[in-house]
C-alpha positions as CSV (number, residue, x, y, z in Angstrom):
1,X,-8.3,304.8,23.9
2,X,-6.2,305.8,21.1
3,X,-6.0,302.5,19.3
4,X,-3.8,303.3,16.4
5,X,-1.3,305.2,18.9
6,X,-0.8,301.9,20.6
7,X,0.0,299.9,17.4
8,X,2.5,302.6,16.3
9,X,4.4,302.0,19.7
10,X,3.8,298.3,19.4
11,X,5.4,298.5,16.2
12,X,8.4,300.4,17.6
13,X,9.0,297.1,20.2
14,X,9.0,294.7,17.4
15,X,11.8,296.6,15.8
16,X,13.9,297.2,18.0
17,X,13.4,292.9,19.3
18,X,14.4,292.3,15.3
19,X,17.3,294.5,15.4
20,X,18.3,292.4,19.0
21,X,17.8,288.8,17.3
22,X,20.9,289.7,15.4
23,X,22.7,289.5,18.5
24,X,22.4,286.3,19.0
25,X,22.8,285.2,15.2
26,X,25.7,286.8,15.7
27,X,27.0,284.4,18.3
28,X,25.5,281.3,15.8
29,X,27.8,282.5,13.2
30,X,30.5,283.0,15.4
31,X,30.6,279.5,17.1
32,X,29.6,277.4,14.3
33,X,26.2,276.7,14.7
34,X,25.0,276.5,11.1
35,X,21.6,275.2,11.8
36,X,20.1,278.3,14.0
37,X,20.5,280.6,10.5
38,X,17.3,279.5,9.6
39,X,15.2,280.1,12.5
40,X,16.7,283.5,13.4
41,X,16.8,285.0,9.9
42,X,12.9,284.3,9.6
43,X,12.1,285.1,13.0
44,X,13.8,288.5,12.2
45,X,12.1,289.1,9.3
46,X,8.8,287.9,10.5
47,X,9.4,290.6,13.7
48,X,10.3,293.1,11.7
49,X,7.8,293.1,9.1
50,X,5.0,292.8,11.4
51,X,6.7,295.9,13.2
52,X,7.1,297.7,10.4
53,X,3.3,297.6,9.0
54,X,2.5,298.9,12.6
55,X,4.7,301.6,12.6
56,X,4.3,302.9,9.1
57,X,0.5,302.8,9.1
58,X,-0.3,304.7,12.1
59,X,3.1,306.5,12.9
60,X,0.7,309.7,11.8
61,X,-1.3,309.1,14.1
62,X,0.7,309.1,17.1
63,X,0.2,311.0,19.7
64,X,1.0,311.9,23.5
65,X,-0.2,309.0,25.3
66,X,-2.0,309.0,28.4
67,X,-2.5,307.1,31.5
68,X,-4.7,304.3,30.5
69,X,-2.7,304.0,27.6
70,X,0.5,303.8,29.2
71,X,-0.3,300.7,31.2
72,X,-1.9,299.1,28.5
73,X,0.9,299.3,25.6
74,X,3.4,298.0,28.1
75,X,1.1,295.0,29.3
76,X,0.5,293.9,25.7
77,X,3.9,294.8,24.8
78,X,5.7,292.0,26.9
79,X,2.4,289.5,25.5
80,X,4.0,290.8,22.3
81,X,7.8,290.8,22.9
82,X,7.3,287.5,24.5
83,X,5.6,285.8,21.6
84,X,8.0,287.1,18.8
85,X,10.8,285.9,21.1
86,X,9.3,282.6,20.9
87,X,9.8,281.6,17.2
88,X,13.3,281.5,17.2
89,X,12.8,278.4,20.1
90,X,10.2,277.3,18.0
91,X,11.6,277.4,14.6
92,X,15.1,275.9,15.4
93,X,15.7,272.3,14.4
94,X,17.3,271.7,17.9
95,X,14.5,274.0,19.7
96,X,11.4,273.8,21.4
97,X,8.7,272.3,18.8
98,X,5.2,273.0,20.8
99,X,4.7,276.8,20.7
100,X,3.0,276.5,24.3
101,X,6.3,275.2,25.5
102,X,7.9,278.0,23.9
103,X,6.2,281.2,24.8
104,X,6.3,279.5,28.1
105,X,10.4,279.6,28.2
106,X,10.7,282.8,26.7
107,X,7.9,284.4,28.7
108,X,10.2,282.9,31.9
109,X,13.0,284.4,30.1
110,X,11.5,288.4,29.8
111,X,9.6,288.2,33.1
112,X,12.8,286.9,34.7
113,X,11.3,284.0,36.2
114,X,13.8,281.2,35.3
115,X,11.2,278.5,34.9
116,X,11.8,276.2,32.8
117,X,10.0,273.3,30.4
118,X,13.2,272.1,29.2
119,X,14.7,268.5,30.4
120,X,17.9,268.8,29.5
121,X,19.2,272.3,28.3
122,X,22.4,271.2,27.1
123,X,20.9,270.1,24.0
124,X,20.1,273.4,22.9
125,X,22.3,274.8,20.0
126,X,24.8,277.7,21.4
127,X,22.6,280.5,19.8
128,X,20.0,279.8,21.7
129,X,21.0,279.0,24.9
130,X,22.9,282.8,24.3
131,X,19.3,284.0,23.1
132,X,17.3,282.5,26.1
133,X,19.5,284.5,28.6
134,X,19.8,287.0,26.5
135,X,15.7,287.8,26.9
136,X,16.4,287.6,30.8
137,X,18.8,290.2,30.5
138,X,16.5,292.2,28.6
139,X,13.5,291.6,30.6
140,X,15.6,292.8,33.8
141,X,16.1,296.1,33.2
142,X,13.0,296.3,30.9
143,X,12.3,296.0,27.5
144,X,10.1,299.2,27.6
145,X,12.8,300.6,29.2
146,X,15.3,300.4,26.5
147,X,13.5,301.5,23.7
148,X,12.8,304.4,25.5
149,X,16.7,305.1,26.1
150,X,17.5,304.5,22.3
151,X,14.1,305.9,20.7
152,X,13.2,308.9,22.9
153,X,10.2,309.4,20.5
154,X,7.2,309.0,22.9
155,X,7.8,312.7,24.6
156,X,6.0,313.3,28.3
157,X,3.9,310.2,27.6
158,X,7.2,307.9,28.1
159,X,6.9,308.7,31.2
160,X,3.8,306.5,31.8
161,X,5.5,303.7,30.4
162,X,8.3,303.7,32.5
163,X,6.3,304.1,35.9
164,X,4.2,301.5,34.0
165,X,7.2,299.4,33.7
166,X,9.2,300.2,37.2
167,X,8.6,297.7,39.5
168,X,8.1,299.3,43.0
169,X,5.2,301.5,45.0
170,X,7.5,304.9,43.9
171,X,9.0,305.2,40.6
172,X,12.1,307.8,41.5
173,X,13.5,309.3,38.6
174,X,17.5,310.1,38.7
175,X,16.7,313.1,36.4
176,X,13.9,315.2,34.9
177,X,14.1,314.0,31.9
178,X,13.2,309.9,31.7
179,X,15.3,309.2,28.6
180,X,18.3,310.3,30.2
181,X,17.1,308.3,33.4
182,X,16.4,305.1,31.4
183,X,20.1,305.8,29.9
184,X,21.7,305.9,33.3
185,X,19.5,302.9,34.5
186,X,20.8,300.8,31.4
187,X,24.4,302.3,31.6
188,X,24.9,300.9,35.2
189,X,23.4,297.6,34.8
190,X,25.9,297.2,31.6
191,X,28.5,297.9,33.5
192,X,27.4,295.9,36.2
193,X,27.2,292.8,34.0
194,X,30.4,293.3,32.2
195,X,32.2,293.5,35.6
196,X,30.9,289.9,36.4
197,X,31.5,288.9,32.9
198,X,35.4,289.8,33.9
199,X,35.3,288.3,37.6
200,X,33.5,284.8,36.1
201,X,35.7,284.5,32.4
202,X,39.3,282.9,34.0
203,X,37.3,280.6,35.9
204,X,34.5,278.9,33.3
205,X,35.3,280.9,30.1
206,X,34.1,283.4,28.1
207,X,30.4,281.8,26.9
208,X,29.4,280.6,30.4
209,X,30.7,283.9,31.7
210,X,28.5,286.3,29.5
211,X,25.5,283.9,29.7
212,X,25.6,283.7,33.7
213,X,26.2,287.1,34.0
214,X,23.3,287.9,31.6
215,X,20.7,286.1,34.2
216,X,22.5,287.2,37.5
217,X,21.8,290.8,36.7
218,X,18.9,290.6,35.3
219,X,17.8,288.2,38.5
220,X,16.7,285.5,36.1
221,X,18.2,282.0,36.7
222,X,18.5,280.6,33.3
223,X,21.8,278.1,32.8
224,X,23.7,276.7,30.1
225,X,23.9,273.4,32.4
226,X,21.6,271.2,33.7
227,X,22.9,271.0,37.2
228,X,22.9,275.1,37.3
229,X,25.7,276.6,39.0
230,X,26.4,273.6,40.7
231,X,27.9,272.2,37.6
232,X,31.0,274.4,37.8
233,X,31.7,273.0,41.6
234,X,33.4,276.1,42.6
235,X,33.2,278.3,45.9
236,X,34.7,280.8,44.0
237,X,32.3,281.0,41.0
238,X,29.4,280.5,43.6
239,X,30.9,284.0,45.8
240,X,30.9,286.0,42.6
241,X,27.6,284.7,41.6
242,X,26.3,285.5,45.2
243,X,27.5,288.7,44.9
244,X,26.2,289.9,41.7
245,X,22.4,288.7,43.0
246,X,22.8,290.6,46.1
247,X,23.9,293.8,44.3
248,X,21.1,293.4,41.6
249,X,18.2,293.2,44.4
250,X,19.1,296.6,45.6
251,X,17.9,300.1,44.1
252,X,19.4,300.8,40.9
253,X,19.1,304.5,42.0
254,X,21.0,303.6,45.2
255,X,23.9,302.4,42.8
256,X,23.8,305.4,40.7
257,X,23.9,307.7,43.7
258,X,26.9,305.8,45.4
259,X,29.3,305.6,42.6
260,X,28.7,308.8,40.5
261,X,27.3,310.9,42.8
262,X,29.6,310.1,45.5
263,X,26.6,309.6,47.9
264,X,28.2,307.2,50.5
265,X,25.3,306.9,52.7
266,X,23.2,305.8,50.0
267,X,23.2,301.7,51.3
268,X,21.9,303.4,54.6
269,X,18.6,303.2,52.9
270,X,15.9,302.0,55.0
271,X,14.8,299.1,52.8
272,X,18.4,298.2,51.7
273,X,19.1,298.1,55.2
274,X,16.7,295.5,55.8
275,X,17.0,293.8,52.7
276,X,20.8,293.0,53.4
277,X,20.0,292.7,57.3
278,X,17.2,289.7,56.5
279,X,19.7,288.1,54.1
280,X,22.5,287.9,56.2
281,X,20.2,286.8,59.4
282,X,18.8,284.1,57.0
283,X,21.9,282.6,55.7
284,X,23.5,282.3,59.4
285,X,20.3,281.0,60.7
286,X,20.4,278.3,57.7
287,X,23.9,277.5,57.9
288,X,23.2,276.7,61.9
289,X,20.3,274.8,60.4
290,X,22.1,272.3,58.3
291,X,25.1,272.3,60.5
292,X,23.6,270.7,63.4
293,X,20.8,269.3,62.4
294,X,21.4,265.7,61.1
295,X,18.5,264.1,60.0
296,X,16.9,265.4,57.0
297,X,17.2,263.8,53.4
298,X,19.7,266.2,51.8
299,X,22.1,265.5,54.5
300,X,21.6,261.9,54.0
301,X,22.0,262.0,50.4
302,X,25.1,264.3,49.7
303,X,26.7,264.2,53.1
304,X,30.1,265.9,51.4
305,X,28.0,269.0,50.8
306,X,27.1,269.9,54.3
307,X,30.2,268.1,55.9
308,X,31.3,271.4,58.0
309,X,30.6,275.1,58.8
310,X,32.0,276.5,56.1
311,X,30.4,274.1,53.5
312,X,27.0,274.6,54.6
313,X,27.4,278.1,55.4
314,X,28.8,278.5,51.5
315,X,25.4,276.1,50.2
316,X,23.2,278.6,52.2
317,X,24.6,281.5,51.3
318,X,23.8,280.9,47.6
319,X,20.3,279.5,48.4
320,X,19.3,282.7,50.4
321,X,20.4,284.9,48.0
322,X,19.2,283.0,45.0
323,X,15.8,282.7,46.3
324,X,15.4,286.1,47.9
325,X,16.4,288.0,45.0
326,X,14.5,286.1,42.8
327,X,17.3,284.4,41.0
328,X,16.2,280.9,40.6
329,X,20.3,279.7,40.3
330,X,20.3,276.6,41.7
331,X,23.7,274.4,44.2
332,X,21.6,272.3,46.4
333,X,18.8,270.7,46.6
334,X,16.7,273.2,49.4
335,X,13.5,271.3,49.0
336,X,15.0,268.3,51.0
337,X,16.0,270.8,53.3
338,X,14.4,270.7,57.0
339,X,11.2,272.5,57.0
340,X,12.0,275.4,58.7
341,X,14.4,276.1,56.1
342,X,11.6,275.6,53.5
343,X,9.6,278.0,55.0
344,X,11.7,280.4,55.4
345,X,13.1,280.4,51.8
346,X,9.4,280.7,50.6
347,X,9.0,284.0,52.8
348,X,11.6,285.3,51.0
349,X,10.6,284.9,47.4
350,X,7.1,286.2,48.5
351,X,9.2,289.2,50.0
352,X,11.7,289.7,47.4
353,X,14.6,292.7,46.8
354,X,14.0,296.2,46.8
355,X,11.9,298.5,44.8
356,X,14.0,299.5,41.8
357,X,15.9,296.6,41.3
358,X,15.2,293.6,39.0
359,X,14.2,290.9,41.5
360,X,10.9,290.1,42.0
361,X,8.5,289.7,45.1
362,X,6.2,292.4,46.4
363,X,9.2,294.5,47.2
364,X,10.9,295.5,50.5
365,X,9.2,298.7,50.6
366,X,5.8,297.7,50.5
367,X,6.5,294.4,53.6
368,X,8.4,297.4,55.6
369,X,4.9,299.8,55.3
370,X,3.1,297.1,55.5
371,X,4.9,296.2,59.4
372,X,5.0,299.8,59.8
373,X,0.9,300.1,59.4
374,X,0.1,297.0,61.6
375,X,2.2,298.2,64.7
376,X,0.5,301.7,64.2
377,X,-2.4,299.7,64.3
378,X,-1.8,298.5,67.6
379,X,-0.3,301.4,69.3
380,X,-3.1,303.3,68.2
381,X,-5.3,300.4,70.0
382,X,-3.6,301.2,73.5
383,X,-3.9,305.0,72.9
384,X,-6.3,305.9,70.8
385,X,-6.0,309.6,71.1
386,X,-1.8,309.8,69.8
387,X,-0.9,310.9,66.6
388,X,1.5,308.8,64.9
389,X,2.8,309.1,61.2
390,X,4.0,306.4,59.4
391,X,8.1,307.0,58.9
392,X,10.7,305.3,55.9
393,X,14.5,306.9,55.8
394,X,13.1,309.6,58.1
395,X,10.2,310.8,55.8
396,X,6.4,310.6,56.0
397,X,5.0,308.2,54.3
398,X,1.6,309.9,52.3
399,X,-1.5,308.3,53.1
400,X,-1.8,307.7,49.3
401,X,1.2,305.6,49.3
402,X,0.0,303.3,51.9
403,X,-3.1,302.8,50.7
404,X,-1.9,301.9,47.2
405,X,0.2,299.4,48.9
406,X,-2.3,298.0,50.9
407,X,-4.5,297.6,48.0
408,X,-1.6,296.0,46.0
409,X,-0.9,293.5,48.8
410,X,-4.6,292.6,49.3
411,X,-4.7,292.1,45.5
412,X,-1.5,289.9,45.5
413,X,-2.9,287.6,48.2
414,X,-6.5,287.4,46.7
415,X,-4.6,286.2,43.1
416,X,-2.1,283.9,45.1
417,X,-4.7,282.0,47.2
418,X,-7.0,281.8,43.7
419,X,-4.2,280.2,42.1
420,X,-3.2,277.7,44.4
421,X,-6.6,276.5,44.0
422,X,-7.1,276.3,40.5
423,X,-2.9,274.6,40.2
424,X,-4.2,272.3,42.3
425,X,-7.3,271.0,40.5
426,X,-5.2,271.2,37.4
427,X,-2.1,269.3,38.1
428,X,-4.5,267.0,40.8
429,X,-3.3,263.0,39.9
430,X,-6.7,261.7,40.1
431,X,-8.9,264.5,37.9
432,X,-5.4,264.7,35.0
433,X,-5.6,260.8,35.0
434,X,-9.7,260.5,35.2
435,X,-9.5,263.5,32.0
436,X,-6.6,262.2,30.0
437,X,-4.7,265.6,30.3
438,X,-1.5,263.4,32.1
439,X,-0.9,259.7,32.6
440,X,-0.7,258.5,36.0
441,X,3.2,258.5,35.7
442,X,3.6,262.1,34.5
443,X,1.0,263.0,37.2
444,X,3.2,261.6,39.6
445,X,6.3,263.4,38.4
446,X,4.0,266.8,38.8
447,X,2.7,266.0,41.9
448,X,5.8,264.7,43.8
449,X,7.0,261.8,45.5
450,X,4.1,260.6,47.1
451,X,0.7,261.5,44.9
452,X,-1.0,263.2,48.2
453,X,2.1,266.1,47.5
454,X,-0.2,267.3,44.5
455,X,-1.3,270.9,46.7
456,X,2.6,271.0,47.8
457,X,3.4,271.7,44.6
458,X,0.5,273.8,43.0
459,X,1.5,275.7,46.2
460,X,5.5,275.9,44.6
461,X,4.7,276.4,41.1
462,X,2.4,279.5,41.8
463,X,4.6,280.7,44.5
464,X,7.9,280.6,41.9
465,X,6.0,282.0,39.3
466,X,4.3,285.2,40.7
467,X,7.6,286.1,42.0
468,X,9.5,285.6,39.1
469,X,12.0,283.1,41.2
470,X,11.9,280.2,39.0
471,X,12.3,276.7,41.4
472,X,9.7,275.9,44.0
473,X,8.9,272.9,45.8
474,X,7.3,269.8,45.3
475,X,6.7,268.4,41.4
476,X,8.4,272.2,40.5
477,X,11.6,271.9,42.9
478,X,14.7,273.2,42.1
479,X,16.1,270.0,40.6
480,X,12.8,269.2,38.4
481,X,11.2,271.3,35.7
482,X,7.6,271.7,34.4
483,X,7.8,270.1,31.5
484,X,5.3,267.6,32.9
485,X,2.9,270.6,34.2
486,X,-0.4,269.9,31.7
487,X,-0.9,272.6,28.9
488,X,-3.5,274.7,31.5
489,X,-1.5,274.9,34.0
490,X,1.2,276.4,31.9
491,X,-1.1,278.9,30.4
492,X,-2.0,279.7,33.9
493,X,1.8,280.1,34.9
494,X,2.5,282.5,31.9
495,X,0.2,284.8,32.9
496,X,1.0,284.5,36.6
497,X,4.9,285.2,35.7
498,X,3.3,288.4,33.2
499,X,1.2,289.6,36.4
500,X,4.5,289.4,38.6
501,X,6.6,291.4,36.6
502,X,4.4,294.1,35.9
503,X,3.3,294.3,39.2
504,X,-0.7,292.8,38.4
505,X,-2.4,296.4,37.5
506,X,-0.4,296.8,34.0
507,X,-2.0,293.2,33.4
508,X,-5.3,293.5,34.9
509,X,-5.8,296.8,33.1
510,X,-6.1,295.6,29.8
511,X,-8.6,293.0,30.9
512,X,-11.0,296.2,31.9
513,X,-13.7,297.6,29.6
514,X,-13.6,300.9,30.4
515,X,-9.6,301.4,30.1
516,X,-11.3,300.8,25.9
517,X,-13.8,303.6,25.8
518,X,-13.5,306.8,24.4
């Protein structure tokens, strides 16, 4: 392991993040917000002095790095990026004072998850509620990413890095070279996210409209309002924002191809096929759901939301899409929804967009191979003799592909089920009261409405954070928080929201001895 290699990339990161945080002072300056100079200016020197000593004194040593290497940088890099992009939070006057609580929001914020500590957001000065969306909008596309479009100084080894970084069992490449691809990848999702910024501006202004459409492309889910998209009340807002989600869980490559390549057929992709087929089967299914079903609690409570077709069909709509492409955005209350709906929204985070894209999940691609494998399976049980191959958008599928996927979905499951389990001890009412982590009233807050709701919501808050969707159910639904979630389980949930960015192995590989020796 070249050591000194990694801490001249490292460096790199942490000046290009202190060149970002001007961004955002910018925006301080700009609306008034006198008291954020502080805590930006010294966050930015802070970043970029540490980046600096990394980069001067081992920039001779840098060299073509390798595999191993690869994987590791980028894991510790967003452990890195994310703590750095917590002292701004924590160093504001009007911020986030425990530094927990803060790497925990801006770890949300680069991993995309939309989870939030915060009570009441509004509070925040407008610098950093622009800087908290900001780091979803970053952590979207990939921070990695970017400083390989704007410092193409890591030659064939960048290449690591980004299939380090890409989410998805196949990391395409739109050209030879991956600087030029990590320029197109960025240049589309800019102009994706100023498009929205247009469509949203004339109807809740221009700082909503930037910050929305900073964590609707990047599939992240942070607000500027406490009641989430709800608080602008308009179906119009809600289509645009419904929109945007949709097009940001499908293949950035697909994008690419269809509007500068003129390739038309490129949404005739198998997995964007079924991507857009299961949403739009979900939201109809839902929107039948709530229609005519009348006796569940949201119904009950806000009967003007679901008081026709079209209402619930529009309160759907924006649930399925929010949840499935990992989102988090929030106009309804879906864990007061009936249970079948419930369920079904938390197949679709586990599923999430496609490969490519900046939602999270375990991908289209790998729950299409993974269908494709079992009814192999069982054709192969009623004749054992055929040869069948294993077929996506008409191509073979290698035996190498379908094993990693196997192995990554096995993997997934193993970590899911483990967490659930040790959530649940954590936030359980009876051991945080018994250990004086959390009084019996903020236990009950965690745990629900009714104390025996404890595994409901261990069960939500893993769920939301391993795919990077933000809301779950129970104590963590989508109109609570977890700022009541005891200081393990939030440790717990940073790492779970690291390991579902990256995938788990860019994580897990740092954790391994021999990924150290020589």
């Amino acid at each position: 392991m070249r050591v000194r290699s990694l801490l001249a990339i490292l460096g790199l990161l942490l000046l290009v993040l202190s060149g970002v945080m001007l961004i955002p002072l910018g925006v301080s300056w700009f609306m008034g917000s006198t008291e954020d100079y502080p805590a930006f200016l010294s966050s930015i020197a802070i970043t970029f002095t540490v980046g600096a000593v990394f980069w001067i004194l081992n920039l001779n040593n840098l060299k073509e790095i390798r595999v191993r290497e690869a994987f590791t940088v980028v894991g510790l890099s967003w452990v890195m990026v994310s703590f750095f992009g917590a002292l701004p939070f924590w160093l504001s006057p009007s911020g986030i004072p425990n530094l927990l609580d803060a790497y925990f929001e801006t770890m949300s914020g680069f991993t995309t998850t939309g989870a939030s500590i915060l009570k009441d957001v509004e509070v925040l000065s407008p610098g950093l509620l622009f800087w908290r969306n900001l780091t979803q909008w970053l952590g979207g596309m990939g921070f990695v990413l970017l400083t390989l479009a704007v410092m193409p100084l890591l030659g064939s080894g960048g290449v690591h890095m980004y299939r380090a970084e890409i989410p998805g069992p196949a990391k395409e490449k739109l050209t030879p070279r991956v600087t030029q691809t990590a320029l197109y990848l960025w240049g589309l999702y800019i102009l994706f996210t100023a498009l929205e910024i247009l469509m949203l501006m004339p109807a809740i202004g221009w700082f909503d409209a930037i910050t929305h459409s900073l964590s609707t492309l990047s599939t992240g889910g942070f607000s500027t309002k406490n009641a989430s998209i709800a608080a602008f009340d308009s179906a119009y807002v809600d289509a645009v924002v419904t929109v945007f989600m949709l097009l940001a869980s499908i293949n950035f490559v697909l994008h690419y191809r269809f509007l500068f390549q003129f390739q038309f057929k490129s949404f005739f992709d198998g997995e964007c096929r079924f991507f857009i087929g299961v949403a739009l089967t979900s939201m109809l299914f839902i929107t039948v759901v709530l229609t005519f079903l009348t006796d569940y609690p949201a119904k009950s409570q806000h009967p003007e939301i679901y008081s026709g077709l079209g209402e619930c069909f529009r309160v759907a709509s924006f649930q399925v899409a929010t949840l499935f492409s990992g989102c988090g955005f929030v106009t309804a209350d879906f864990d007061h929804w009936p249970n079948i709906c419930r369920v079904l929204l938390a197949v679709l985070m586990m599923i999430g967009g496609c490969a490519g894209s900046t939602s999270g999940g375990v991908k289209v691609v790998r729950f299409l191979t993974l269908m494709k494998f079992s009814l192999r399976e069982i054709a192969l049980l009623i004749r054992p003799q055929a040869v069948i191959s294993l077929k996506l958008n008409g191509n073979n599928i290698e035996r190498e592909v379908v094993s990693r996927v196997l192995g990554f979905l096995a993997l997934w499951l193993l970590l899911f089920l483990l967490s659930v389990a040790l959530m649940s001890f954590i936030i359980d009412p009876s051991w945080s009261s018994e250990s004086g982590s959390l009084d019996p009233v903020e236990a009950s807050k965690v745990s629900g409405a009714q104390e025996d709701d404890h595994l409901v919501t261990a069960f939500g808050a893993t769920l939301a954070t391993l795919t990077n969707v933000g809301p779950g159910f129970g104590g963590v639904g989508p109109m609570e928080n977890y700022a009541n979630i005891p200081a393990a389980g939030k440790a717990l949930m940073i790492l779970l929201m690291l390991l579902g960015r990256l995938e788990i192995y860019a994580v897990l590989v740092i954790f391994l001895p021999f990924t150290w020796r020589r």
